[in-house]
C-alpha positions in Angstrom: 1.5 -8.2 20.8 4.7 -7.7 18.9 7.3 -9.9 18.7 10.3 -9.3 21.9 7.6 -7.1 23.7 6.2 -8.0 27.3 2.2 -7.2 28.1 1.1 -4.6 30.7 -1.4 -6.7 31.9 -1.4 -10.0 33.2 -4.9 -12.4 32.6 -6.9 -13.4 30.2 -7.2 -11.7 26.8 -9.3 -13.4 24.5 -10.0 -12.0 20.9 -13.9 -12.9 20.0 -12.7 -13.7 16.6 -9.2 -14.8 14.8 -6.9 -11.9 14.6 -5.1 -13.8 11.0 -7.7 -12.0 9.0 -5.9 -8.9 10.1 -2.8 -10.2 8.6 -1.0 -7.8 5.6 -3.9 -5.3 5.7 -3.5 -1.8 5.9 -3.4 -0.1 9.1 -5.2 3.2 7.5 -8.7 4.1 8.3 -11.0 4.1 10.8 -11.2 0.9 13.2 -13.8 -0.1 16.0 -12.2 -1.8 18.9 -15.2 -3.3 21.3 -13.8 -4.2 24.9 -16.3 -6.2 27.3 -16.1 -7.0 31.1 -17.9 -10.5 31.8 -17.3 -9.9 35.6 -19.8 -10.7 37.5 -18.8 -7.4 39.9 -17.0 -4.5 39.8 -13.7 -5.5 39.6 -11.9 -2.5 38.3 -12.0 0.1 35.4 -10.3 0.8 32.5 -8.2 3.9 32.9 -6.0 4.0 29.5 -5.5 1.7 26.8 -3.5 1.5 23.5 -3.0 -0.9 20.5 0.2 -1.5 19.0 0.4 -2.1 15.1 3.3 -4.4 14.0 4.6 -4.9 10.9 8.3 -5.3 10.2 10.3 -3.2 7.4 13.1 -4.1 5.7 15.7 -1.6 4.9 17.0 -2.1 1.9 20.2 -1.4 0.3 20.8 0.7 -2.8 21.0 -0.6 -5.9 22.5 2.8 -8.0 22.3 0.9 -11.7 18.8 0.6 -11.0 17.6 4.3 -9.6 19.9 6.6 -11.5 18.8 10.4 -10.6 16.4 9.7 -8.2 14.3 12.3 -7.2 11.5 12.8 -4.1 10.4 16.0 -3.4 9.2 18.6 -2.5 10.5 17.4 1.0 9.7 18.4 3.5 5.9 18.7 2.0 2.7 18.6 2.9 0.1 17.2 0.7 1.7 15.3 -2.6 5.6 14.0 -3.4 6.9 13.6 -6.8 9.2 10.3 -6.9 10.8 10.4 -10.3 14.1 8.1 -11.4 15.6 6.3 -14.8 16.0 2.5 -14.3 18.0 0.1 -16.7 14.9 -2.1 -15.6 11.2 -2.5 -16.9 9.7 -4.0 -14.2 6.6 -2.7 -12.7 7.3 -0.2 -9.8 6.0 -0.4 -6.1 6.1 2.4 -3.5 5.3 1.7 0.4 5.8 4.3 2.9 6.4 3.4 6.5 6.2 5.5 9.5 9.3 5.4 11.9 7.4 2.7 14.1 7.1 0.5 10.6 3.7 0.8 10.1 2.6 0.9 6.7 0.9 4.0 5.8 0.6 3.9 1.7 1.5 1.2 -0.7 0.8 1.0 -4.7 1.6 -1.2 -7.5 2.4 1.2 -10.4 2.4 -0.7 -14.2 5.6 0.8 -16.1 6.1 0.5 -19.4 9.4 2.8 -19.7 12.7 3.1 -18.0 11.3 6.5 -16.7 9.2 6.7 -13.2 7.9 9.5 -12.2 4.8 9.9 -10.2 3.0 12.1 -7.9 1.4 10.9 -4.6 -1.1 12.6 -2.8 0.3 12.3 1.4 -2.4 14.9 2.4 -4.1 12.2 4.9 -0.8 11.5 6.7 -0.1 12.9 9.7 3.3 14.8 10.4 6.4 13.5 10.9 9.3 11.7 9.3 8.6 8.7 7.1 10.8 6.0 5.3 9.4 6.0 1.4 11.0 2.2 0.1 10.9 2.1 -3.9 11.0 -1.4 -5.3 11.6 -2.0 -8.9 12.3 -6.0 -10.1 14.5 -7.0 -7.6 16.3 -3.9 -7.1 15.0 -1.4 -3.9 15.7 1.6 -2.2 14.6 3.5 0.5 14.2 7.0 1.2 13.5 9.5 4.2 10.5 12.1 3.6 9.5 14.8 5.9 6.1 15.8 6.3 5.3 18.5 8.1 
């Protein structure tokens, strides 16, 4: 359940294991939920479920020194983005993309060895819609809307 949200059900719901190993992992990829009814007699039926992902995303604030002529595009796309900028920082270079309900969709840890970034990403597995693409360089960070259509 995420935090400030109220259940739609009321009793008991017990996971069979922790949930904390679940903690920071990515939300992509295919994942087997198992539901079980102990009762003893037909009490009911499932009719519609849903699981909510939470994660919370920080928006960040510009730092312009750090990402002069930053670039993303093409956007709208479909299948890759280039993310290209000149930083007065060396630092390696970490791009997560959120979508709008801040689940994390993509994250990498690029090495740089220059003041230039620039990088393609292949987005072909993401579904369409509009994203928030947060570029984090030493301790400066940005984020970004991309479209995908």
């Amino acid at each position: 359940m995420c935090a400030g949200s109220t259940p739609v059900i009321t009793g008991t719901i017990k996971p069979s294991e922790g949930l904390l190993a679940f903690n920071s992992e990515s939300s992509m990829g295919n994942w087997t939920l198992t539901v079980s009814d102990h009762a003893a007699i037909d009490t009911g039926s499932i009719t519609n479920w849903s699981l909510e992902l939470c994660e919370s995303v920080e928006v960040a604030s510009v730092d312009n020194e750090s990402f002069k002529n930053l670039g993303i595009w093409p956007n709208p796309t479909s299948d890759r983005v280039n993310i290209s900028f000149v930083s007065t920082d060396i630092n390696d270079t970490q791009i997560t993309i959120y979508d709008l309900i801040g689940r994390k969709v993509f994250m990498k840890n690029y090495t740089t060895n220059s003041a230039l970034f620039n990088e393609q990403i292949e987005i072909d597995t993401l579904i369409s819609g509009t994203y928030l693409v947060n570029i984090s360089r030493g301790n400066a960070n940005t984020t970004k809307r991309l479209i995908i259509f």
